[in-house]
TIBA-51320 format. One record per residue (C-alpha): x, z, y; residue number from 1; residue in three letters. Coordinates in steps of 0.05 Angstrom, whole numbers, plus 5000, padded with zeros to 4 digits. Last residue first. Layout:
NODE     c1     c3     c2     n   res
NODE      X      Z      Y   NUM   ala
...
This chain:
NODE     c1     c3     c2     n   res
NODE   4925   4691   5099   128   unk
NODE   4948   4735   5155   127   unk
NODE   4963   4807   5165   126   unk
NODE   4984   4836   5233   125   unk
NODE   5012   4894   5228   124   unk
NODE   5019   4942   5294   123   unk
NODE   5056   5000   5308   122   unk
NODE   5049   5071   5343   121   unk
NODE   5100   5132   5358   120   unk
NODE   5105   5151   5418   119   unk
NODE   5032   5171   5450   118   unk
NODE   5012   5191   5377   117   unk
NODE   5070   5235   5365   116   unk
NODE   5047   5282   5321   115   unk
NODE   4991   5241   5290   114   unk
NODE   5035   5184   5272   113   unk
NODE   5004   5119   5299   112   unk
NODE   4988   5051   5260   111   unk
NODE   4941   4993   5282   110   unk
NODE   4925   4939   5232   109   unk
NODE   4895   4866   5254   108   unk
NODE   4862   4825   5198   107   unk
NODE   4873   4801   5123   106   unk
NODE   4856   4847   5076   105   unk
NODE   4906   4857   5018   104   unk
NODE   4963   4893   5045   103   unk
NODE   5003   4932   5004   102   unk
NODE   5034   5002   5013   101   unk
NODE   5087   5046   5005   100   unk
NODE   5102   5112   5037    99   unk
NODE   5177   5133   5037    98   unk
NODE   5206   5205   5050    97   unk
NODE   5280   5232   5054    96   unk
NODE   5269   5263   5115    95   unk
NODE   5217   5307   5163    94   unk
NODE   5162   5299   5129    93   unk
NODE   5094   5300   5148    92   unk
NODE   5036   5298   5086    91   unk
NODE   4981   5260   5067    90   unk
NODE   5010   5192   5075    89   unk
NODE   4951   5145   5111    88   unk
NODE   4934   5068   5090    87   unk
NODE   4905   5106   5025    86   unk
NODE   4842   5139   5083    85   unk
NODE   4827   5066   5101    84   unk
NODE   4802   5058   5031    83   unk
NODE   4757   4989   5043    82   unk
NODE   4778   4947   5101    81   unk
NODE   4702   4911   5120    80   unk
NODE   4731   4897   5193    79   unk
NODE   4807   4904   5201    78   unk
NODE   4847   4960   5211    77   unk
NODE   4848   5027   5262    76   unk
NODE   4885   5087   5266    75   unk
NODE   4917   5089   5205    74   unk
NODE   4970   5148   5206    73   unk
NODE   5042   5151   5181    72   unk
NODE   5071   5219   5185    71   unk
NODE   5123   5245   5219    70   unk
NODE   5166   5324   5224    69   unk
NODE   5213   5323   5272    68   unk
NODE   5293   5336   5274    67   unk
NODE   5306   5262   5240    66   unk
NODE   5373   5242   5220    65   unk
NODE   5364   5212   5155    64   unk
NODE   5301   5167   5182    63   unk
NODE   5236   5165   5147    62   unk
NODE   5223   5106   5101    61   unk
NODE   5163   5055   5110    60   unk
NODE   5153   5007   5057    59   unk
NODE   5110   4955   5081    58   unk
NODE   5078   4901   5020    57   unk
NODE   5056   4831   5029    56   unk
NODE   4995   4810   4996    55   unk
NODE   4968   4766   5054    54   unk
NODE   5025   4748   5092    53   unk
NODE   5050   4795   5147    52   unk
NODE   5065   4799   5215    51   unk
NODE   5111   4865   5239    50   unk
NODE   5101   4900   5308    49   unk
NODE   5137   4969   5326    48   unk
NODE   5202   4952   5278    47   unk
NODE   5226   5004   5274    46   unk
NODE   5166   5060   5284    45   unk
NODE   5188   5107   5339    44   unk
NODE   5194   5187   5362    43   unk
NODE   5244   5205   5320    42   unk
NODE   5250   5158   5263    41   unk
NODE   5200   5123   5216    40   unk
NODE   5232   5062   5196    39   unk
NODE   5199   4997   5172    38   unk
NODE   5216   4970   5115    37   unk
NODE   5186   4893   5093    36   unk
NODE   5165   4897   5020    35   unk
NODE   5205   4849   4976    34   unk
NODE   5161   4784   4948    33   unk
NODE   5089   4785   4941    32   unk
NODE   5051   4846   4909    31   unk
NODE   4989   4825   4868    30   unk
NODE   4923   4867   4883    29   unk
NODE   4904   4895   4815    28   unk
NODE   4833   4878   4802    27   unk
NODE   4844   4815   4762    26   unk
NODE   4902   4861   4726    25   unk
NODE   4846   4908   4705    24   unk
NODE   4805   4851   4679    23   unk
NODE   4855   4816   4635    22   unk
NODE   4877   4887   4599    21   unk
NODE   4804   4900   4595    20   unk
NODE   4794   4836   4557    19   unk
NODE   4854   4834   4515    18   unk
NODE   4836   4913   4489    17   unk
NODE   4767   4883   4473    16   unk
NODE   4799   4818   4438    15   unk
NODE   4848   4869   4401    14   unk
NODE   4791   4918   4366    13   unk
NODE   4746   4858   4360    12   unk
NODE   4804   4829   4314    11   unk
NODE   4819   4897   4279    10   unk
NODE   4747   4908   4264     9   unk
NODE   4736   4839   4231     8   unk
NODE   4805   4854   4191     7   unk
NODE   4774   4923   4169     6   unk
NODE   4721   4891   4145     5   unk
NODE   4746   4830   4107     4   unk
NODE   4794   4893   4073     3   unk
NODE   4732   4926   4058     2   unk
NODE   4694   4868   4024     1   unk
């Protein structure tokens, strides 16, 4: 009787674990393909506009050679965009930074860095 037991609770055990692990990665949003760089030099975003699929991810690397600090900055994205604040870094850097992120809402995506907003500003454009 105990060993019929502890089988019964080692197969809930796993279909629970199976379960969550199967939600979870419903949830995740599902990266497609390399992520398109962008550079964040002095004063400019390289490239300034960039059109994306559904999914797609933008890696944006700061310059060796910068003298100023950047950050990226979201200044304005598509209708019903949930978590605006994670399409921001938190910090400036100067060099050797990267800020990933995917793109799951399709929709129009308007970038700035907050030090030089007048400069430095891009758009994504995200499609299904």
């Amino acid at each position: 009787m105990l060993k019929r037991s502890l089988k019964v609770l080692v197969v809930v055990v796993a279909v629970f674990a199976l379960t969550g692990a199967a939600a979870t990665a419903a949830k995740a949003p599902q990266k497609k393909g390399k992520p398109k760089e962008v550079s964040v030099a002095d004063f400019y975003f390289g490239p300034e506009t960039l059109n994306l699929k559904e999914g797609q991810s933008v890696n944006w690397v700061w310059a060796e050679g910068n003298t100023y600090p950047h950050d990226v900055h979201l200044k304005s994205g598509p209708k019903g965009l949930k978590e605006k604040k994670s399409y921001s870094t938190k910090t400036t850097a100067v060099t050797d930074a990267e800020f990933e992120k995917t793109f799951t809402t399709p929709g129009t995506y308007k970038f700035i860095c907050t030090i030089h907003p007048t400069q430095m500003h891009m758009t994504i454009v995200v499609k299904k």
